[in-house]
N, C-alpha and C positions, 0 to 999 in steps of 0.2 A: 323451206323458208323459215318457218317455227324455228324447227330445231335448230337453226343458224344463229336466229335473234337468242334464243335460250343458253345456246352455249355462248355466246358473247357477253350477256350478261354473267352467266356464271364466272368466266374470265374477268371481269370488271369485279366484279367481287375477290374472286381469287390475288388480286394485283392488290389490293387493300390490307389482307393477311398480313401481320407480323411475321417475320421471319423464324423467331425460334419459340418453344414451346412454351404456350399462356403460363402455367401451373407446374410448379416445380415442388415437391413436398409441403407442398400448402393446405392440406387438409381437402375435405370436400369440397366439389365447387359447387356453389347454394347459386340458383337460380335470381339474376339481376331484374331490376324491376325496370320496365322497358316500353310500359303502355305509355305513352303520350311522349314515345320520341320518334322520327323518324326510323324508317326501316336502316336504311345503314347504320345510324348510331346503333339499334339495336344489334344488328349483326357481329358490331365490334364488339359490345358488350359481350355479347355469348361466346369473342375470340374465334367466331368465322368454324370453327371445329362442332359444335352442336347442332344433333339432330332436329332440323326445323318442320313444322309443317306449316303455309301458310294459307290462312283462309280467307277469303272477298270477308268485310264486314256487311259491304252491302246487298248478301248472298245472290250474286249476280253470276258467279263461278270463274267471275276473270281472274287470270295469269299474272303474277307478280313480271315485267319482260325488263321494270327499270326500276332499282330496288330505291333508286334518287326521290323517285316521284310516289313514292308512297309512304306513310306512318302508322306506328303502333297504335291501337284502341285498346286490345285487350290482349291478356294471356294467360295461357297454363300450362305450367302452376304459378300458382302466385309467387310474387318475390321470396326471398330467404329461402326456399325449397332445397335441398340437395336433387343435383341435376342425376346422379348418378346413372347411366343407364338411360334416362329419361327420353321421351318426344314431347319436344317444347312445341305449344300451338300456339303461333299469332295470329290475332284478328287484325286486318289488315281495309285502309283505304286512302286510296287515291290524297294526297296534301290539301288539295283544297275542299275538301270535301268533309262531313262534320261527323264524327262517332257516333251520333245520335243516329240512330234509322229514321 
C-alpha cells in the first residue's frame, strides 16, 4: 500500500517535469535558494533532475507521500553553491505548521 501511495506521488511529480533538458551550455548549475517556498516550487527550482534527500523538520521521521502539502525551512548547501555532483538536503514541514521547533 506504501509503496503504491510513493509511486503515485513520484508520478505526480514526474507529470510536472519540463520536457526537455534544464541546462544547455550554461555553466555550473549553483544551488537555488528554496527555504521558505513550498516543496513543489522547490522541486521545479532544482528542475525535477537533483539529487534530493528530504528531511521531517519536525524530526518525527515522517514520509514526504504529498509534496503539495509540505514547505521548505531549511537547506544544504546554501544558495549560489555549485550543485555539481551534489546531495541537496531539505528540511521539510507539513504548510501549516511553523519552521520554528
Amino acid at each position: 500500500m506504501v509503496k503504491r501511495i510513493v509511486t503515485a506521488s513520484v508520478l505526480a511529480l514526474l507529470a510536472l517535469a519540463p520536457a526537455g533538458p534544464a541546462h544547455a551550455d550554461e555553466g555550473p548549475e549553483l544551488m537555488p535558494q528554496v527555504a521558505g517556498q513550498g516543496l513543489v516550487s522547490a522541486y521545479q527550482a532544482l528542475h525535477y533532475d537533483t539529487s534530493l534527500r528530504l528531511r521531517d523538520g519536525r524530526g518525527a521521521g515522517r514520509h514526504v507521500l504529498w509534496p503539495a502539502s509540505w514547505k521548505v525551512c531549511a537547506q544544504d548547501p546554501e544558495a549560489g553553491t555549485p550543485l555539481q555532483d551534489r546531495k541537496v538536503t531539505l528540511v521539510v514541514v507539513k504548510n501549516d505548521e511553523s519552521c520554528q521547533p
